[in-house]
N, CA, C and O atoms as a GROMACS GRO file, in nm:
protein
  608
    1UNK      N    1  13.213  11.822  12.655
    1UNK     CA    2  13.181  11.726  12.551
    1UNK      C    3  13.181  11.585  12.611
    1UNK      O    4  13.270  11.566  12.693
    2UNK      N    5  13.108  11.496  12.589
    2UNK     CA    6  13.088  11.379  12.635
    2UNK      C    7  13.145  11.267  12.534
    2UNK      O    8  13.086  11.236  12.431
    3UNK      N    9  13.251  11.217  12.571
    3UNK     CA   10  13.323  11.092  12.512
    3UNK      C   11  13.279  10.975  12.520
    3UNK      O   12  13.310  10.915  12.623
    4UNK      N   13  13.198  10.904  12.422
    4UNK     CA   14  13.166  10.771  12.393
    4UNK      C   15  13.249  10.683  12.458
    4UNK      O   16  13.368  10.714  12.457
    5UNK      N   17  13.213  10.562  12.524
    5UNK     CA   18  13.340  10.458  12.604
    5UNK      C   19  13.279  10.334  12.502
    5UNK      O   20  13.160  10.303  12.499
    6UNK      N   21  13.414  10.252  12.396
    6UNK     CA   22  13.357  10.133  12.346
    6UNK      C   23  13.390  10.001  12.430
    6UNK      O   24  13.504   9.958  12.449
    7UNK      N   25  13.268   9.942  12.478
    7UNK     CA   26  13.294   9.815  12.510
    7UNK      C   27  13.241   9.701  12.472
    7UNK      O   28  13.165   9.700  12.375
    8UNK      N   29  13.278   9.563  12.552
    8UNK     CA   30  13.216   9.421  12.491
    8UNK      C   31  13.196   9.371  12.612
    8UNK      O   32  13.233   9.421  12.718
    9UNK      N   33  13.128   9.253  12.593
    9UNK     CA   34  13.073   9.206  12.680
    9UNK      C   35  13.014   9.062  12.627
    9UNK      O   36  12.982   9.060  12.508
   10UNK      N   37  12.999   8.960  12.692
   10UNK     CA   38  12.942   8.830  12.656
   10UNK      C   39  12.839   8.795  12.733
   10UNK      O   40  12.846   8.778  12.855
   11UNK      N   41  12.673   8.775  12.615
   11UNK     CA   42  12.609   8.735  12.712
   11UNK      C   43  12.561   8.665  12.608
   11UNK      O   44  12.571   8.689  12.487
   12UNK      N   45  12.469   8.517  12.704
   12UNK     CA   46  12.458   8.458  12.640
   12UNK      C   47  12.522   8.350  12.526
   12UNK      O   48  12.486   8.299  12.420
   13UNK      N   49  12.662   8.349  12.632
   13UNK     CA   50  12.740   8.295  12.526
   13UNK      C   51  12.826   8.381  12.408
   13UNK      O   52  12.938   8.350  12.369
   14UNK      N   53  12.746   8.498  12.362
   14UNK     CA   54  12.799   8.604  12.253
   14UNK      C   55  12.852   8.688  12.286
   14UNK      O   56  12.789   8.713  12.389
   15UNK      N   57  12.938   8.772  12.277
   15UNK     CA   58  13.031   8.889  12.275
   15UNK      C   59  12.997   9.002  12.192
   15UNK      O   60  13.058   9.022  12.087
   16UNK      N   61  12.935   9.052  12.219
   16UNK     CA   62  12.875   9.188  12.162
   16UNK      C   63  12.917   9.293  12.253
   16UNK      O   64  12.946   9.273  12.371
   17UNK      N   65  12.920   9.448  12.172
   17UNK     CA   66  12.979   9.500  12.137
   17UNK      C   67  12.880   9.658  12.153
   17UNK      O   68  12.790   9.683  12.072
   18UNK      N   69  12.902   9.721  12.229
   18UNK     CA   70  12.864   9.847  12.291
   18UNK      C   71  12.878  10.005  12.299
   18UNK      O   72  12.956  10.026  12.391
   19UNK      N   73  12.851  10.085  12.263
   19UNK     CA   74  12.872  10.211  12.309
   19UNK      C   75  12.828  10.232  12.414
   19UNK      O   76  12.718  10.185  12.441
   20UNK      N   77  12.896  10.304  12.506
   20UNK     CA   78  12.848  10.394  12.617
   20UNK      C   79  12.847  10.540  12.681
   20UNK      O   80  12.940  10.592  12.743
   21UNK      N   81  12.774  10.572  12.665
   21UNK     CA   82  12.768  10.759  12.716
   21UNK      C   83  12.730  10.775  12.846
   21UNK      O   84  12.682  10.694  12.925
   22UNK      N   85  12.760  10.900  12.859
   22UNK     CA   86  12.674  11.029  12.972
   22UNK      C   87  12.697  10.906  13.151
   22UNK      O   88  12.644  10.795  13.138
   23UNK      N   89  12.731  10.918  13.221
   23UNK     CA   90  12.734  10.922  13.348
   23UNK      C   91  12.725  10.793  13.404
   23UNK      O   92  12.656  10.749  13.312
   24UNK      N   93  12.735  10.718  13.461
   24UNK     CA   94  12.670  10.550  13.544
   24UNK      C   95  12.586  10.650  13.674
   24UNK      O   96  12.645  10.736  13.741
   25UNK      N   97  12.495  10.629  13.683
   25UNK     CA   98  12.390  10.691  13.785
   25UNK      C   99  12.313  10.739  13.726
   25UNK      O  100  12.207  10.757  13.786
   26UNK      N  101  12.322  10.793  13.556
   26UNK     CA  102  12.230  10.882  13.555
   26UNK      C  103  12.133  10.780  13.488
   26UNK      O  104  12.160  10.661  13.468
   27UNK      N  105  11.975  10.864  13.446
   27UNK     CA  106  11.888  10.772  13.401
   27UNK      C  107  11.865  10.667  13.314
   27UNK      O  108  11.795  10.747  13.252
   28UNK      N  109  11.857  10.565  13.249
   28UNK     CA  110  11.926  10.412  13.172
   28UNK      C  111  11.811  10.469  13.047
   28UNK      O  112  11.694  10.510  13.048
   29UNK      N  113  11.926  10.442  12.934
   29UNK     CA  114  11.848  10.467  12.794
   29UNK      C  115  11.909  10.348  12.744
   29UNK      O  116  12.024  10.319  12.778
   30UNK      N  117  11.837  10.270  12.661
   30UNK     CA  118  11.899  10.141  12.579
   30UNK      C  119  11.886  10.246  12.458
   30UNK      O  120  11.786  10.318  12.464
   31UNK      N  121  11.984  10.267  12.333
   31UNK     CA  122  11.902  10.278  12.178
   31UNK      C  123  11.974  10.173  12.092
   31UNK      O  124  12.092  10.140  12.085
   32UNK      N  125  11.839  10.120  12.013
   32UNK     CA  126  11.877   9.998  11.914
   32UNK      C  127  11.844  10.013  11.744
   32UNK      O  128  11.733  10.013  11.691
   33UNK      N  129  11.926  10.021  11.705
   33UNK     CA  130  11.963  10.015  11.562
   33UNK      C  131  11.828   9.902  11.463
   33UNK      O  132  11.778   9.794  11.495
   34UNK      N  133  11.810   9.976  11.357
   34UNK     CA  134  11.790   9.883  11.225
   34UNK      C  135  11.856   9.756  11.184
   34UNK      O  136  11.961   9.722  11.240
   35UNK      N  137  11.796   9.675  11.082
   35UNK     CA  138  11.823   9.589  11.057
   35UNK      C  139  11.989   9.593  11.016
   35UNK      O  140  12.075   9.544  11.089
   36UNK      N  141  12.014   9.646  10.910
   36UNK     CA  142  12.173   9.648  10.866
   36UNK      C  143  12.226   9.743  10.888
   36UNK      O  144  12.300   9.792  10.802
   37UNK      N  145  12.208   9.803  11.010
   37UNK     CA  146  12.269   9.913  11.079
   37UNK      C  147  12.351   9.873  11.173
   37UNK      O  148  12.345   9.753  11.198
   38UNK      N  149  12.460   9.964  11.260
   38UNK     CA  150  12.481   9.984  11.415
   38UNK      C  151  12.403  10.065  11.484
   38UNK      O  152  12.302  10.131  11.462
   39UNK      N  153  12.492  10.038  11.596
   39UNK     CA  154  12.486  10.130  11.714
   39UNK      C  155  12.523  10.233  11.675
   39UNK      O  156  12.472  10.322  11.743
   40UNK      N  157  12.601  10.279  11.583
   40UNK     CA  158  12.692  10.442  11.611
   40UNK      C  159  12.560  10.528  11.482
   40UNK      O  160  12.598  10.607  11.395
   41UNK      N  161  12.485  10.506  11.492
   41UNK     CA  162  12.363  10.544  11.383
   41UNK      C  163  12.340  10.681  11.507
   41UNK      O  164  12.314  10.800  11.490
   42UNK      N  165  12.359  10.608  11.616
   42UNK     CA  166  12.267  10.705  11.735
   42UNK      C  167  12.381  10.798  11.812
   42UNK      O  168  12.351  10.841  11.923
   43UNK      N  169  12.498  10.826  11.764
   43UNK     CA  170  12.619  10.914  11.785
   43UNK      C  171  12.542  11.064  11.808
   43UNK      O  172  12.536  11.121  11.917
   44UNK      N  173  12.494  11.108  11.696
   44UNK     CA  174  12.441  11.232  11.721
   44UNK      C  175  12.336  11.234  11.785
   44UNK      O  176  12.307  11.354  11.787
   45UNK      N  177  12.273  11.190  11.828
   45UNK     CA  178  12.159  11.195  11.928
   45UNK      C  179  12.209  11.195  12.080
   45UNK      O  180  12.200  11.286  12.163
   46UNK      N  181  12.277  11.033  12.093
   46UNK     CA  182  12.341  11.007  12.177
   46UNK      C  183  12.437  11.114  12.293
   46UNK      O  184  12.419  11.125  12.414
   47UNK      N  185  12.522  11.171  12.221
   47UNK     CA  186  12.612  11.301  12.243
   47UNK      C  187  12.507  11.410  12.297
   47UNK      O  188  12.538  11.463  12.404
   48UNK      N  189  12.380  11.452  12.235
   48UNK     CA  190  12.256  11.545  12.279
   48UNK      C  191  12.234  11.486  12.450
   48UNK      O  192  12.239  11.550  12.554
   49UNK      N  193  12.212  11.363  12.430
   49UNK     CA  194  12.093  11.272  12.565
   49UNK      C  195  12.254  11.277  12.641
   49UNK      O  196  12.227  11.304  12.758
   50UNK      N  197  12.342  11.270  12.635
   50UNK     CA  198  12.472  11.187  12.722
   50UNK      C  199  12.446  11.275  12.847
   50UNK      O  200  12.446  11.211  12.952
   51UNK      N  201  12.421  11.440  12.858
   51UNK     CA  202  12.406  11.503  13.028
   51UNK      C  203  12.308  11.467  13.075
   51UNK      O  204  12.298  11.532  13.179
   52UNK      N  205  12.197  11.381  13.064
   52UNK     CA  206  12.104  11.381  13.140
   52UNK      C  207  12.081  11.212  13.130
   52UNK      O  208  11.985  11.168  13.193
   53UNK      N  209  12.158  11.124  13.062
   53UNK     CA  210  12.128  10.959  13.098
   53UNK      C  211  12.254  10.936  13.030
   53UNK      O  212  12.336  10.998  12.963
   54UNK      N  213  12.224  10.777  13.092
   54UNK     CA  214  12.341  10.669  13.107
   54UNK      C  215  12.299  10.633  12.956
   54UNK      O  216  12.178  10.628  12.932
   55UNK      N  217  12.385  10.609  12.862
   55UNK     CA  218  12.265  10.562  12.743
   55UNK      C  219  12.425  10.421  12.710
   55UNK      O  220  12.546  10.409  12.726
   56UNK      N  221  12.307  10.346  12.656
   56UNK     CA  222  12.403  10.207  12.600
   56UNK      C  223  12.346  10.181  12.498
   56UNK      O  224  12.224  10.164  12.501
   57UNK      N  225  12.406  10.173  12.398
   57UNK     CA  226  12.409  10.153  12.238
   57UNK      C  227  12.454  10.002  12.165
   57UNK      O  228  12.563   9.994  12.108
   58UNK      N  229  12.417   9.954  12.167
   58UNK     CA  230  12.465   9.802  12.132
   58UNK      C  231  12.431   9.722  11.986
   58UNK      O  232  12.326   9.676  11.942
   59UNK      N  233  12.531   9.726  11.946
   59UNK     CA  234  12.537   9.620  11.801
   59UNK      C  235  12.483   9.539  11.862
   59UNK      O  236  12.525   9.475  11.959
   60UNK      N  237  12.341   9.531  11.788
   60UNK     CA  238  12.299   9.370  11.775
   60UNK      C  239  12.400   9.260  11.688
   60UNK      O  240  12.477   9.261  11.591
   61UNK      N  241  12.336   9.146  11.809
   61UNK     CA  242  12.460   9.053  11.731
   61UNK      C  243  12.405   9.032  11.559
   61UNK      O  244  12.300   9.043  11.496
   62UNK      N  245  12.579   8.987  11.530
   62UNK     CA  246  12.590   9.011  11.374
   62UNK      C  247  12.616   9.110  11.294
   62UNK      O  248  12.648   9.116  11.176
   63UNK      N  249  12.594   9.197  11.389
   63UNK     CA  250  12.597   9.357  11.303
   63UNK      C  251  12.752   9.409  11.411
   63UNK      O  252  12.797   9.366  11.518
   64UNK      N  253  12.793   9.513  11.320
   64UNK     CA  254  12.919   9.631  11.378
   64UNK      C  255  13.015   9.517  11.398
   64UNK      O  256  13.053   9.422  11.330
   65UNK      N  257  13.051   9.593  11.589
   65UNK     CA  258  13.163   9.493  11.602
   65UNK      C  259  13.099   9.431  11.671
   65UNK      O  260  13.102   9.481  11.783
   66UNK      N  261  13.012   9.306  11.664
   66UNK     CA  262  12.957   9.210  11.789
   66UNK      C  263  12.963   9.112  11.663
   66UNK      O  264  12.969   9.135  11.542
   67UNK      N  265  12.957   8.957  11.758
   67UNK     CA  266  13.001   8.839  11.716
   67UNK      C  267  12.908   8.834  11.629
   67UNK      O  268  12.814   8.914  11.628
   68UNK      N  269  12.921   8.743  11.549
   68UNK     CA  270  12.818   8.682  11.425
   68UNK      C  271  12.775   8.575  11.510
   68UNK      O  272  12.834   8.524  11.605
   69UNK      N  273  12.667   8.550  11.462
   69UNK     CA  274  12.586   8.428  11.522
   69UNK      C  275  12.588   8.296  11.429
   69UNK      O  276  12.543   8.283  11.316
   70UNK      N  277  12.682   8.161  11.543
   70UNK     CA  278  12.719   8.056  11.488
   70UNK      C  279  12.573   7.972  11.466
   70UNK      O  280  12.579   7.858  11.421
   71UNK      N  281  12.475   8.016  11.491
   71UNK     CA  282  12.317   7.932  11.453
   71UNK      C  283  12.224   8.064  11.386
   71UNK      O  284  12.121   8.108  11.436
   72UNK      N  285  12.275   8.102  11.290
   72UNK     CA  286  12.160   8.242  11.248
   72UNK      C  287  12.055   8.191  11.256
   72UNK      O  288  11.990   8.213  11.359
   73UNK      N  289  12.006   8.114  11.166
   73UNK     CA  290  11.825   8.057  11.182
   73UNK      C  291  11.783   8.072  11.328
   73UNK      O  292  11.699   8.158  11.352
   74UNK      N  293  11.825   8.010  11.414
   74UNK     CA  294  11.796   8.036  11.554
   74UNK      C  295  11.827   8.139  11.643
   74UNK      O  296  11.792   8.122  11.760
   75UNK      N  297  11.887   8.246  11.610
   75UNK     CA  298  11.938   8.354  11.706
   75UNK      C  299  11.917   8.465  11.621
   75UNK      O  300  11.913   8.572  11.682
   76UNK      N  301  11.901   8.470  11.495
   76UNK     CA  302  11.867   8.650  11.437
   76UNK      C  303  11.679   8.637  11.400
   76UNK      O  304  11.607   8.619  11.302
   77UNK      N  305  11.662   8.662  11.566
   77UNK     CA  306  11.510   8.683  11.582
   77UNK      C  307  11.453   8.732  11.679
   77UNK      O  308  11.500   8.713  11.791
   78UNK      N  309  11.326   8.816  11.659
   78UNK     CA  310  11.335   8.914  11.786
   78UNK      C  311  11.329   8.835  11.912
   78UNK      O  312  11.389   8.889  12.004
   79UNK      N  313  11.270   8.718  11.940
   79UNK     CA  314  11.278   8.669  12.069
   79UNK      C  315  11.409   8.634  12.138
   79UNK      O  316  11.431   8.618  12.258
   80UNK      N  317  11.512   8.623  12.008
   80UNK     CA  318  11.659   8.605  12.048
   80UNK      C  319  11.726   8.722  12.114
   80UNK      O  320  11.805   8.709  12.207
   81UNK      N  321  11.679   8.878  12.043
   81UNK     CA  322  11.711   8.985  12.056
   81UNK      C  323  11.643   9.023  12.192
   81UNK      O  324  11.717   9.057  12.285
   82UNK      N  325  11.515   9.019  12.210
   82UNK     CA  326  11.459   9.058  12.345
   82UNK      C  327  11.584   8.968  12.434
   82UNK      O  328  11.678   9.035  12.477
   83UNK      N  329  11.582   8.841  12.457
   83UNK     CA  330  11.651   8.744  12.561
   83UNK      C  331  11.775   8.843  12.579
   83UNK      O  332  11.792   8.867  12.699
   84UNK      N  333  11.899   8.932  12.464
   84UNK     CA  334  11.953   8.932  12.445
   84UNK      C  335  11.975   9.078  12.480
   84UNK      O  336  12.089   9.125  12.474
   85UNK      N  337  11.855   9.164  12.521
   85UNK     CA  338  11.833   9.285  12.574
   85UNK      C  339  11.811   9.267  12.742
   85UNK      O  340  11.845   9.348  12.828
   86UNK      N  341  11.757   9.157  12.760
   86UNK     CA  342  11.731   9.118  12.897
   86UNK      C  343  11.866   9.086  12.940
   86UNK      O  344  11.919   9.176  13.005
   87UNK      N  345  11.924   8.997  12.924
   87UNK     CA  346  12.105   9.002  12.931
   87UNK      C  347  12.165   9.121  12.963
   87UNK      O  348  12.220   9.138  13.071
   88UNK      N  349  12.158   9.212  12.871
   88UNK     CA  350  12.258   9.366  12.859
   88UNK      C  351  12.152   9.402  12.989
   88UNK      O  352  12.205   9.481  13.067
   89UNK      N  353  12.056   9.374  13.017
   89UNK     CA  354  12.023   9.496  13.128
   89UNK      C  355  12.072   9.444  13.238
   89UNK      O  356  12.108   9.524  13.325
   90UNK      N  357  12.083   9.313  13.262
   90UNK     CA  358  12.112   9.254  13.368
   90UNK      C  359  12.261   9.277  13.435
   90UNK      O  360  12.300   9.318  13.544
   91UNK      N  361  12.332   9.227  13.305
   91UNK     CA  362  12.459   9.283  13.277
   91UNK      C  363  12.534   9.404  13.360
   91UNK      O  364  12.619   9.416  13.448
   92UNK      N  365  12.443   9.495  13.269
   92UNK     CA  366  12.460   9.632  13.308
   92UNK      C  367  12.441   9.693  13.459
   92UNK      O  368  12.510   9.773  13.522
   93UNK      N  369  12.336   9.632  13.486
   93UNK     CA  370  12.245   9.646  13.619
   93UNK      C  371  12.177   9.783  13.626
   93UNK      O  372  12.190   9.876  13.705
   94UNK      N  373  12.082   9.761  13.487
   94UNK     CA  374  11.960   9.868  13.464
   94UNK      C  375  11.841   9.783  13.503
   94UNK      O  376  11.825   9.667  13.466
   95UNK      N  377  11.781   9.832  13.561
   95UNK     CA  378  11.657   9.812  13.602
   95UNK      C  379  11.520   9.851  13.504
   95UNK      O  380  11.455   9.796  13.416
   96UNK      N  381  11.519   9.940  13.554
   96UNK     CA  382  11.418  10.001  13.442
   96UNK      C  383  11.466  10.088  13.361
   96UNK      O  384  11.541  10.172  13.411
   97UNK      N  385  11.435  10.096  13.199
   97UNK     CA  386  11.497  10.201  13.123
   97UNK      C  387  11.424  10.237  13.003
   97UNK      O  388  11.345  10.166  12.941
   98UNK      N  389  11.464  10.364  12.974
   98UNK     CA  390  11.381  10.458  12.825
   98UNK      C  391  11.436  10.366  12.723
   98UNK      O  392  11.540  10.305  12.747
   99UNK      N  393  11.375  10.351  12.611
   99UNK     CA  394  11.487  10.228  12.536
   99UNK      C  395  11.397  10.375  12.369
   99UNK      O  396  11.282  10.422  12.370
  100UNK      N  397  11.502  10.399  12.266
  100UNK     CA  398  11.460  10.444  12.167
  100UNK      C  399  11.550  10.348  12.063
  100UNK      O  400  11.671  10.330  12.068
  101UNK      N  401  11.450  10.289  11.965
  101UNK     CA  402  11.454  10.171  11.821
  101UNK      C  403  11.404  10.189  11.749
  101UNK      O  404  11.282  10.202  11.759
  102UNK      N  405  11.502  10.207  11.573
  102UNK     CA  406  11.472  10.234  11.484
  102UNK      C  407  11.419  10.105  11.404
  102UNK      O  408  11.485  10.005  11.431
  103UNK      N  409  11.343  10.090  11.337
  103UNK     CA  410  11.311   9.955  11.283
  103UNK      C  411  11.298   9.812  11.363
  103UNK      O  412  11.205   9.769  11.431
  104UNK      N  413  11.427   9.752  11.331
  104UNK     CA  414  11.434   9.633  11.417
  104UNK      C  415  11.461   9.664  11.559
  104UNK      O  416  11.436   9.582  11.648
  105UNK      N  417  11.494   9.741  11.574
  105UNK     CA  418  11.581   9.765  11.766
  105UNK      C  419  11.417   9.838  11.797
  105UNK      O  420  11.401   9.839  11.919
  106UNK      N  421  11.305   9.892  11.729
  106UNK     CA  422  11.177   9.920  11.745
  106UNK      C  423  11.139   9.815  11.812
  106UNK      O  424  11.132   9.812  11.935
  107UNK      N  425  11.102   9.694  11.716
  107UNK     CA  426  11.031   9.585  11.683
  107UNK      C  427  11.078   9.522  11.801
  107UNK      O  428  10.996   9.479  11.883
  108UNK      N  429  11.220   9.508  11.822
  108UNK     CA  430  11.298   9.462  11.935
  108UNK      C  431  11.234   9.529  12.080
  108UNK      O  432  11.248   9.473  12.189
  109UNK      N  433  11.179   9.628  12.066
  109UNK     CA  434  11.190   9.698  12.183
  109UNK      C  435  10.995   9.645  12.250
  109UNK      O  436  10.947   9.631  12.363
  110UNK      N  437  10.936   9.631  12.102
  110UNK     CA  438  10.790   9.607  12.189
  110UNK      C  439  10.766   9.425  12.179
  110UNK      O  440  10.660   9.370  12.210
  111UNK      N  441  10.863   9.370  12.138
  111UNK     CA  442  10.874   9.232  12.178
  111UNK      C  443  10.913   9.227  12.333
  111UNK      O  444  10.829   9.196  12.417
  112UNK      N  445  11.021   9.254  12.360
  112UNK     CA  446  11.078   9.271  12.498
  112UNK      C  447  11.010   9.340  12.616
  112UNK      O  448  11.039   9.296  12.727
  113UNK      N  449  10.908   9.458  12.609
  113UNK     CA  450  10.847   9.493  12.673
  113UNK      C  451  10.762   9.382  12.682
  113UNK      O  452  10.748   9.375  12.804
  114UNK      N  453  10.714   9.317  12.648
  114UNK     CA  454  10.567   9.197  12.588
  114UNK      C  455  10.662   9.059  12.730
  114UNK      O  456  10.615   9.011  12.834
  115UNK      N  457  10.745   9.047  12.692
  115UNK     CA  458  10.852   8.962  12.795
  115UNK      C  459  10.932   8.935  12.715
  115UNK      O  460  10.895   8.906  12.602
  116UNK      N  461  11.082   8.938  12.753
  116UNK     CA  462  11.092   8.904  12.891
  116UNK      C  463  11.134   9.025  12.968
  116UNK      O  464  11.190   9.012  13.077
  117UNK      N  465  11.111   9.137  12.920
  117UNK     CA  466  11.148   9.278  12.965
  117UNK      C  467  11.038   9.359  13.061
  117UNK      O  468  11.055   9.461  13.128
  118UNK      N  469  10.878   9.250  13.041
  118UNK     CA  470  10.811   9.328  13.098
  118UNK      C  471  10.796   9.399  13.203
  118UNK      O  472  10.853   9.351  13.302
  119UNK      N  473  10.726   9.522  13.224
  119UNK     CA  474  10.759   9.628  13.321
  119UNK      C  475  10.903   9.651  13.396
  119UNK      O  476  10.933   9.666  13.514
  120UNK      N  477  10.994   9.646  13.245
  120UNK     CA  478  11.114   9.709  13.248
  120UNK      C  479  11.170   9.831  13.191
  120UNK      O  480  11.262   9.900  13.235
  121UNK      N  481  11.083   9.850  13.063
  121UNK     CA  482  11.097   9.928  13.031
  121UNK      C  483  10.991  10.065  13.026
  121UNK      O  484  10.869  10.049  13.018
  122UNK      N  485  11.047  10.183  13.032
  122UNK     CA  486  10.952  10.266  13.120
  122UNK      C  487  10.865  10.326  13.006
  122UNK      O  488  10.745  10.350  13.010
  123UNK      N  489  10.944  10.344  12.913
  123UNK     CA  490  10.905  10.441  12.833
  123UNK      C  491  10.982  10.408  12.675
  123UNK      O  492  11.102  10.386  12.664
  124UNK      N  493  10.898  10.410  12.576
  124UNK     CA  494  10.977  10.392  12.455
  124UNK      C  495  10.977  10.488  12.308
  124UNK      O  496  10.876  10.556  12.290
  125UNK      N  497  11.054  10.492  12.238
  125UNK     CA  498  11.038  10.581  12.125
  125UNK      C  499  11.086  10.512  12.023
  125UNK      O  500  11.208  10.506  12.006
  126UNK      N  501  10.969  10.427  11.909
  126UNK     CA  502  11.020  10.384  11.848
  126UNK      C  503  11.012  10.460  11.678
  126UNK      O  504  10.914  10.534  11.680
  127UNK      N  505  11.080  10.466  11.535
  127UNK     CA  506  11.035  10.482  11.434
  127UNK      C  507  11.073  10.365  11.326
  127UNK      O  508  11.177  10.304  11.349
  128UNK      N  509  11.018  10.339  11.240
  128UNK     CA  510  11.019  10.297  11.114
  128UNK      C  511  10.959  10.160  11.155
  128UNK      O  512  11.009  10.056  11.112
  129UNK      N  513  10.873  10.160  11.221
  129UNK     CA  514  10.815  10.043  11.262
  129UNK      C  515  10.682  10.038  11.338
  129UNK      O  516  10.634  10.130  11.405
  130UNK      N  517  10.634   9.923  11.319
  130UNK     CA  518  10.481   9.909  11.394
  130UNK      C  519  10.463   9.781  11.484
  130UNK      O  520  10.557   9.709  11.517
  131UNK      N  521  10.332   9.761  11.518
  131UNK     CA  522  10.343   9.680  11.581
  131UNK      C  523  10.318   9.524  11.506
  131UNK      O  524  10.298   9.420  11.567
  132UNK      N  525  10.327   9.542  11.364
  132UNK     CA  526  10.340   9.436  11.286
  132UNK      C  527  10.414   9.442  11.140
  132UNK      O  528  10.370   9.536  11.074
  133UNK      N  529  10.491   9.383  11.087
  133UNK     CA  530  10.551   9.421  10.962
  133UNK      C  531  10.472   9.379  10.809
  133UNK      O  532  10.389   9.289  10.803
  134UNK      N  533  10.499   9.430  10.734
  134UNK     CA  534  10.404   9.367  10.618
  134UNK      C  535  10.450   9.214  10.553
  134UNK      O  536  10.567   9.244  10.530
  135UNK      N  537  10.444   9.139  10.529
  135UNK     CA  538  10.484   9.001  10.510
  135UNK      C  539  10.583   8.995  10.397
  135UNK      O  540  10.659   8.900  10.382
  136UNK      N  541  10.579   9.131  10.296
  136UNK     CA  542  10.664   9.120  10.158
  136UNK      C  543  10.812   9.196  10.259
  136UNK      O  544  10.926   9.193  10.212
  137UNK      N  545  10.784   9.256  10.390
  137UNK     CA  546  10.918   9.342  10.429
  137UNK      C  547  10.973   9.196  10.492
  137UNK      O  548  11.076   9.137  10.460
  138UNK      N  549  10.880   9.160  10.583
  138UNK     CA  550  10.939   9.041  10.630
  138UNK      C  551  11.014   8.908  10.588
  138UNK      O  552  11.090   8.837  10.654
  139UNK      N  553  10.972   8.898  10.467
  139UNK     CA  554  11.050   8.824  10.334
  139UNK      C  555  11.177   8.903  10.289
  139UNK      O  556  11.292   8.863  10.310
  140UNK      N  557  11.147   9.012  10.229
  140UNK     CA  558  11.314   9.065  10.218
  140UNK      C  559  11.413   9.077  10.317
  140UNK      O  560  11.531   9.082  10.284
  141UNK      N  561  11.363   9.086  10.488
  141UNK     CA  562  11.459   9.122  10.566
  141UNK      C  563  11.530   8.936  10.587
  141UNK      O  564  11.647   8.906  10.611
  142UNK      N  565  11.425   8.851  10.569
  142UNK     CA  566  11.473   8.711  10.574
  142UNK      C  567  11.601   8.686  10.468
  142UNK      O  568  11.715   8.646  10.496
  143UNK      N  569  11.540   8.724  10.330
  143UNK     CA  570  11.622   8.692  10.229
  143UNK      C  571  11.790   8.777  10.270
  143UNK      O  572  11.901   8.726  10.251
  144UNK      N  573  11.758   8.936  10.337
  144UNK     CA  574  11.918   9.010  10.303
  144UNK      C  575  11.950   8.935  10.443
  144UNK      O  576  12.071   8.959  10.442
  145UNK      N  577  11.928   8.847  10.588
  145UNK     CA  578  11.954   8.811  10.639
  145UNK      C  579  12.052   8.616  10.582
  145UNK      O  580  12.158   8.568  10.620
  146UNK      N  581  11.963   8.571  10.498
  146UNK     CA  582  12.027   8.455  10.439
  146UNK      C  583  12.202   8.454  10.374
  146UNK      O  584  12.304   8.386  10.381
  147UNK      N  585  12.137   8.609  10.294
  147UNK     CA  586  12.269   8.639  10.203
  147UNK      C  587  12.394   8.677  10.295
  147UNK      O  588  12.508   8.644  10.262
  148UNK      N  589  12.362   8.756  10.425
  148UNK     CA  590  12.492   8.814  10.488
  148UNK      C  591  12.518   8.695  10.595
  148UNK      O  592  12.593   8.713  10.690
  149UNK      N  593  12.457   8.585  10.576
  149UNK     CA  594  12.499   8.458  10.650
  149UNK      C  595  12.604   8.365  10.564
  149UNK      O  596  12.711   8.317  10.602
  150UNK      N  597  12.543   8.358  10.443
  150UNK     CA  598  12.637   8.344  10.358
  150UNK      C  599  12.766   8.386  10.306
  150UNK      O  600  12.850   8.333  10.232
  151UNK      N  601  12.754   8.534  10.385
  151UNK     CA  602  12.888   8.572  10.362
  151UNK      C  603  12.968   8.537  10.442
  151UNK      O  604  13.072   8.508  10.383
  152UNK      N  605  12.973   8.525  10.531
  152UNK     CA  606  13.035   8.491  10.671
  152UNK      C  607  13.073   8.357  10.664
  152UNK      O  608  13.125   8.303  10.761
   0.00000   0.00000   0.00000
């Protein structure tokens, strides 16, 4: 059975907040969560992929256990999130990697390929997402983003 390792890490100034599976050597999987999701969304999958890759799971910031972001307007956006994927790989010292994103960690994933990730990532699997959002989703994800700023 393969035991999840939780860690943190600061990049960019932020301290976010990680799962990690399956081996250091073996092949580099990023997977990234939905909008008001975590990382541990991808537990059961994760646990499947852990014998055959290195996989890293990471609360986007704001979400799980990773820092809240002291400038939301300016940092809960995918170009913040790509910068912020480029970090964790660097971090990590993945080079090239399979990256699978549900929604936003999708959206996240073909921003970042686009740069600053380009020809980093090898291969991707994304669902609940395209390569553009409809403008009424993009308004609600703004608005439940305002409100959980407000909570904080």
């Amino acid at each position: 059975m393969n035991i999840p390792r939780s860690r943190s890490v600061t990049l960019l100034d932020r301290e976010i907040h990680y799962m990690e599976w399956g081996e250091r050597g073996a092949k580099p999987l990023i997977m990234e969560h939905g909008l008001a999701r975590t990382g541990r969304d991808f537990d059961d999958i994760a646990q499947e992929l852990a014998s055959e890759y290195h996989i890293i799971v990471p609360d986007t910031i704001g979400r799980g256990l990773s820092q809240w972001s002291p400038q939301p307007e300016k940092e809960y956006c995918y170009d913040f999130y790509a910068a912020f994927a480029k970090a964790l790989l660097d971090k990590i010292g993945f080079d090239k990697v399979d990256w699978i994103g549900t929604s936003m960690g999708g959206a996240t994933a073909i921003r970042a390929a686009a740069d600053p990730l380009s020809g980093r990532i090898k291969r991707f699997v994304i669902n609940d997402i395209g390569p553009e959002a409809a403008s009424a989703a993009v308004e609600r994800i703004r608005f439940l983003c305002r409100q959980a700023a407000a909570l904080r």
